[in-house]
N, C-alpha and C positions, 0 to 999 in steps of 0.2 A: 892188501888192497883197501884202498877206503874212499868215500862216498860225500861229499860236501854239497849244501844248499846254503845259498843265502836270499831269501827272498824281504819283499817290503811289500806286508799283509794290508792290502789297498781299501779292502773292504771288510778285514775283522775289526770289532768293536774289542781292544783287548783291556779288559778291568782294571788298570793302573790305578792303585789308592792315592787319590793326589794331594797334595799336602797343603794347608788352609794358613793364614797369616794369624796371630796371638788376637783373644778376645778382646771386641771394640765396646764403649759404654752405651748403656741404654740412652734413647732422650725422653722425658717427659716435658707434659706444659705444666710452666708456674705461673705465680700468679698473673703475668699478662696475659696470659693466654697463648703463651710460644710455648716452645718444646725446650728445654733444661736438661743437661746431662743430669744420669744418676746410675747406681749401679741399680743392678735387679735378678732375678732369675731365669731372665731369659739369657740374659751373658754366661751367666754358670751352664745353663742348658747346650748353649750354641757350643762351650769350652767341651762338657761332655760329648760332643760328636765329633771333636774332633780329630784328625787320623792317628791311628797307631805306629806305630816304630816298623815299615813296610821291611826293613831287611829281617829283624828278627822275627816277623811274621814267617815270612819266607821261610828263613834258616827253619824254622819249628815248622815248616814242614818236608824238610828235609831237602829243599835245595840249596844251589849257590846263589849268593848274593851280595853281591859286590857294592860297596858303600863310595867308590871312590870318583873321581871325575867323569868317568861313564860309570853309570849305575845300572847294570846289566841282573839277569838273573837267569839263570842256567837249571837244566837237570841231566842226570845220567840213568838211563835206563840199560838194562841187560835183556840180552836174545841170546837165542840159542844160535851156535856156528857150525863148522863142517863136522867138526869133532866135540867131544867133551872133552879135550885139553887145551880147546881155545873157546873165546866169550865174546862174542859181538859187542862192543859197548857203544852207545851212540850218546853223545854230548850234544844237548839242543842250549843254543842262548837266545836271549833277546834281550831288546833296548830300543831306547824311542831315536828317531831320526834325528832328532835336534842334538845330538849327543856327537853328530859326526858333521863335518866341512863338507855344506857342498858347491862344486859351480858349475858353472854354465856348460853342457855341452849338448850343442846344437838346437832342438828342439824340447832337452829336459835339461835336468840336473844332475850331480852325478858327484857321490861322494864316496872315500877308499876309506877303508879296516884294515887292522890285522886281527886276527884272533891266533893265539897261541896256545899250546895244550904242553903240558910236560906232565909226565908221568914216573916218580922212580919209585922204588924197588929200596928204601932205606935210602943211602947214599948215591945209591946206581939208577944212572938215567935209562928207564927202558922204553921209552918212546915219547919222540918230541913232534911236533907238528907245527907248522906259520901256515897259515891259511891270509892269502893278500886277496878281500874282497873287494865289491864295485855294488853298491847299491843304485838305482836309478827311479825315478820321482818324475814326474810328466808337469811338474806345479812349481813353484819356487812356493806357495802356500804350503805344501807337503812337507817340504823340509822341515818345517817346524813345530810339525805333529810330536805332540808331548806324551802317546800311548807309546807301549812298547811292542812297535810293529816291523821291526827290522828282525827278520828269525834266519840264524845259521844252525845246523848241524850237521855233525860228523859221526860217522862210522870206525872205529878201529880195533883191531882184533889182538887181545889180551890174556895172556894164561891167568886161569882161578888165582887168585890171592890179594891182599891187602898190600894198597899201594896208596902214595901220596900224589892226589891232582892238583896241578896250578893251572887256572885258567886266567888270559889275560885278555885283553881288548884294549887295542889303541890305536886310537884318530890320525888318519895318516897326514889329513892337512891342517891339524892345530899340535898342542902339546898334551891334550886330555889322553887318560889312560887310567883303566882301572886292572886290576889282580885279585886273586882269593885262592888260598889252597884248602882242601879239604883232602878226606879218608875217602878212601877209596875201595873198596871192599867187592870183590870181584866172582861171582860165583862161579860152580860147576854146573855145565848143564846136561846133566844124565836121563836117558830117558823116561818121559811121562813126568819132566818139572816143569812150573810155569813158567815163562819167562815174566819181567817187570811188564805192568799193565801201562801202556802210556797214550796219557791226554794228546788226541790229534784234534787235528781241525779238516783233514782229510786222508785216508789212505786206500791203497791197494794191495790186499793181505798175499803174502809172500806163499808159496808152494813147497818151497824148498830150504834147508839151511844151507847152502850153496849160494844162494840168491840172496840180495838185501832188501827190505819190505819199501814199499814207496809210498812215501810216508812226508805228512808236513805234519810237524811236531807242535806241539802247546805247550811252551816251557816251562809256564808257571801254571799250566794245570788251574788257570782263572775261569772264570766265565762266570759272562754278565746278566742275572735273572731279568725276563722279561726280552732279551734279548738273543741268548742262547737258548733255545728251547729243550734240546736234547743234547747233551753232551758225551760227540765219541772217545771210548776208549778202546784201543786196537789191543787183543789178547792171544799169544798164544802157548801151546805146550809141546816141549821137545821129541823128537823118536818115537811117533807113531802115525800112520794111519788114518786110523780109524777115528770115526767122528766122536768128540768126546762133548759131553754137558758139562757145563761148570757152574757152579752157582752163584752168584754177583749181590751183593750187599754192601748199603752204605749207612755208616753210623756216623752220630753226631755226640754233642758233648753228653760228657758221662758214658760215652759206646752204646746211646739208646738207639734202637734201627731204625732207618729214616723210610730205608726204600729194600727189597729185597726183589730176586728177578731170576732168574738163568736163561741160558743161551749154548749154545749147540756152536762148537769151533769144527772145521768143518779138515778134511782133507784132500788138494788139489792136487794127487797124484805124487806128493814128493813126501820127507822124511816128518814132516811138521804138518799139525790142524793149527789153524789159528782164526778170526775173524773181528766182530766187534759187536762191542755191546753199547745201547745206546740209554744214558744216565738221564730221566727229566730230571731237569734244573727247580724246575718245578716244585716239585715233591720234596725236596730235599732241603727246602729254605733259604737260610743264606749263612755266611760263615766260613770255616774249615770243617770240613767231614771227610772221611776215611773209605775208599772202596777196597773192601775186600772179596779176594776174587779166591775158589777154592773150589778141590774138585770130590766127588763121592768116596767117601771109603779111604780117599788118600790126605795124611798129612800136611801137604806141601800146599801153602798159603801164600798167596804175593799180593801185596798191599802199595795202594797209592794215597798221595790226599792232593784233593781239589779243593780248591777254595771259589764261595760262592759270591758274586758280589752285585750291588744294585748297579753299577756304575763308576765309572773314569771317577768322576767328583761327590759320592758317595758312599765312603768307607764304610761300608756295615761289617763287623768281623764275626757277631754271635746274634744270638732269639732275641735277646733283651732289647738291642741297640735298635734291632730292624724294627721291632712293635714302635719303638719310640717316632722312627721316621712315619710308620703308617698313623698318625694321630690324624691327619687328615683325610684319611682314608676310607674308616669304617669307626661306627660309634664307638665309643668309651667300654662300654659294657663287652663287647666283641673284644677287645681289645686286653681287656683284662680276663677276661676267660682264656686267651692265650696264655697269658704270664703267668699263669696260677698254673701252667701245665710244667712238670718235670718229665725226663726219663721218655719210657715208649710211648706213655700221653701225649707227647710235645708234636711229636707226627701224625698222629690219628688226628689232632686239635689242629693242627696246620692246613692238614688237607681239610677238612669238614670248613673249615674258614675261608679256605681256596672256593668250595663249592658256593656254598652260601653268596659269594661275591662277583661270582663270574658270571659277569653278561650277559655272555654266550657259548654256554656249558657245554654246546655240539661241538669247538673243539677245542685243538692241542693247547692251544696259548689264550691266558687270563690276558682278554682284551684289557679287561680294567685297572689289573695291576700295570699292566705295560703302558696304560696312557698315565697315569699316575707320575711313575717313575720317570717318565718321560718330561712330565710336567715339573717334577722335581729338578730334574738335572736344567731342563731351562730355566728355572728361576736359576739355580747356580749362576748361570751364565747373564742375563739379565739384571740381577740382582747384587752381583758382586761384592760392589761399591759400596752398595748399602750396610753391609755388618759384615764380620767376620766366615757367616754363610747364609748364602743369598737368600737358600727357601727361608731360611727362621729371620730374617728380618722384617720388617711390618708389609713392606708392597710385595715379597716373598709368600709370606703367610696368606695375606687377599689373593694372589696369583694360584699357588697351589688349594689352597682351601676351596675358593667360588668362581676359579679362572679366569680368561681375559674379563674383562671389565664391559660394559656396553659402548662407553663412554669416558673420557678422559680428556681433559682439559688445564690448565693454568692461566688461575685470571689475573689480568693487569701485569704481565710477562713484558716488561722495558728491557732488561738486565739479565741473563741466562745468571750470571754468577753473584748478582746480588743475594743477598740473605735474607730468611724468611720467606722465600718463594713459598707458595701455597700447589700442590697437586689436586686434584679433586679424582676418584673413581667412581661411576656408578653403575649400580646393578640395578638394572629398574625391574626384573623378579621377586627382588626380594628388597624393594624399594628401601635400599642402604645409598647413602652417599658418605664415602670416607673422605676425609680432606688429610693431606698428608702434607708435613711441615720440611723445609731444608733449613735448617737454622744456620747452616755455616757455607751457604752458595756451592758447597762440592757435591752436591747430587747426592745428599745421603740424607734419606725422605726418612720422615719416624712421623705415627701416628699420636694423636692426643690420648690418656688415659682412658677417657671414657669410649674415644672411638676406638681403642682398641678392646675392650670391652663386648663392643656394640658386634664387631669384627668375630671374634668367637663366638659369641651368642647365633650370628647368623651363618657359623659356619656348623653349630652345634647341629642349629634347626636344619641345613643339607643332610648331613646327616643321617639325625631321627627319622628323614622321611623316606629314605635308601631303602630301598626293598630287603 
């Protein structure tokens, strides 16, 4: 028997690291007083943020990830089933909509998958699967969401042992199709073992191993800080009863401990406790880090990794990169007392940072970080054109640094695409006026030396004055 979903997550925000066009040159003014191409350190800077190699991300943290015309990304988790001579395995994928044809039917849209599953045994096929899906979108704007919010999974039931999976996807109305096989490693579930800990975004904890958990799956096990606040992961343990504690820790690089917690799996009358436990994003930073989940007295450890991230168009992968995003954020001096932390420091040092900074300490969510980030990802979008990435470019920088502007003007505007357009910004707080230059009429504004200068200086002084 088995169990298929294919939903299109309307309203998750899912962390896709999205990928930035090659470093564009700085401009300065020369002697006329225009702006001058030159290189500088801000192009190396903007080069350093930019994304990493998103499949071998993935693969290192142990899922599938598929590099080819749909670029999907899958995980398998194990549960426990009726017997220990059978394994519940459930196969979650995901992939953004724009990956798939869709058209017109009646008041939406409507585009067809296949997803295919093979599994063998060495040379021997022991189970194959075509799954023909129908995704549906209310927008013809939807269709071309670039997050990966299209999520199938399946349920199939597998004897303990090492087998080879191929997972495929392909577009039923163009020619795109991707594949990837992996190891397959299938355990025993004897009473009192964990089963796999798996990243949901909702569930309803199962009673029984008879029964399959109802469950919407997080494939990549992402989530977006400032966004995600608490991150579920659904747990539980085979052949008993009785309510059991297990103890929940998550470590980061170097296996220093970010967050530690337990939680009570509960039993609903049937052969299995299970429940879930709820991860702050929070606490945890941003990056890849490891939940491991383990029970008293016993052995038997099941481990996941989540990956933490700022956002769709803000690849942060580790501590180092994310201080670098927060330069706008909080002084220099704060800023460096982070990076000088190693080890179990790095989370005592995170959190007291968290404190210090939150607006509004009464509750769950760092207002400030989340309008930040927020502010970030719109210059992304705003700012595009401007550089290689939006925030780090000059009207990027003014926007996230000291935000909208009071006032905003262009004088003696005849020609939208003539060159050397003049922008003006001002902050009349901090009585700055920036004049921003287009030297080449394509909308790609660069400040003068000095006024960028003048620009840090008064982004310094916000700053210093932050409680």
């Amino acid at each position: 028997m088995s169990v298929q979903r294919s939903v299109l997550a309307h309203s998750l925000l899912l962390g896709v690291l999205a990928s930035a066009s090659a470093c564009a040159s700085r401009q300065q003014v020369g002697s006329d007083g225009r702006p001058a191409p030159v290189s500088g350190p801000r192009a190396e800077e903007a080069l350093a943020l930019t994304p990493v190699n998103v499949s071998e991300l993935y693969r290192g943290m142990g899922l599938i990830a598929a590099r080819g015309a749909i670029p999907f990304v899958g995980r398998v988790a194990f549960l426990p089933d009726r017997t220990s001579d059978s394994t519940l395995v459930m196969v979650s994928l995901s992939f953004s909509p724009r990956m798939v044809a869709f058209a017109r039917e009646g008041e939406q849209y409507a585009g067809n998958y296949t997803v295919r599953l093979e599994a063998r045994d060495g040379p021997n096929l022991v189970r194959q699967l075509e799954a023909k899906e129908t995704v549906r979108v209310a927008t013809f704007r939807e269709t071309s969401r670039t997050d990966e919010s299209v999520i199938w999974q399946q349920y199939i039931r597998m004897a303990p042992g090492t087998y080879t999976l191929n997972v495929g996807v392909r577009d039923e109305g163009s020619p795109r199709s991707s594949a990837e096989e992996v190891s397959l490693v299938v355990p025993r579930f004897d009473p009192g073992r964990l089963a796999s800990p798996v990243p949901v975004y909702e569930v309803i904890p199962r009673s029984s191993q008879d029964s399959l958990p109802r469950l919407l799956a997080r494939p990549r096990a992402t989530v977006t800080f400032g966004v995600d606040s608490l991150v579920p992961v659904y747990l539980e343990v085979s052949g008993t009863r009785t309510a059991t504690r297990v103890r929940t820790e998550v470590t980061g690089e170097g296996g220093a401990r970010l967050w530690l917690d337990s939680t009570v799996l509960l039993g609903r009358g049937g052969d299995l406790v299970s429940g879930t436990v709820l991860v702050p994003a929070a606490n945890i930073g941003v990056g890849v880090v490891t939940l491991q989940v383990s029970q008293a007295d016993q052995p038997d450890t099941a481990r996941t990794k989540l990956l933490v991230t700022l956002g769709d168009d803000l690849p942060v992968t580790g501590f180092e990169e994310m201080i670098r995003y927060l330069r706008f954020f909080a002084p220099d001096y704060k800023l460096e007392r982070l990076s000088k932390t190693t080890g179990s420091e790095r989370a005592q040092a995170w959190n007291e940072f968290l404190k210090s900074t939150d607006p509004v300490p009464g509750t769950s969510e760092h207002e400030g970080l989340s309008a930040y980030f927020a502010r970030l990802r719109l210059a992304n979008q705003r700012f595009r054109d401007d550089g290689p990435v939006g925030w780090l470019s000059d009207r990027g920088m003014a926007f996230v640094g000291l935000g909208d502007p009071d006032n905003i003007f262009e004088p003696q505007v005849s020609d939208l695409t003539q060159r050397n357009r003049q922008q003006v910004w001002e902050y009349r707080q901090w009585r700055l006026q920036l004049v921003f230059f287009d030297q080449t009429g394509l909308g790609r504004w660069r400040l003068s030396p000095s006024a960028s200068v003048e620009l840090a200086a008064t982004i310094r002084r916000r700053l210093a004055e932050m409680p």
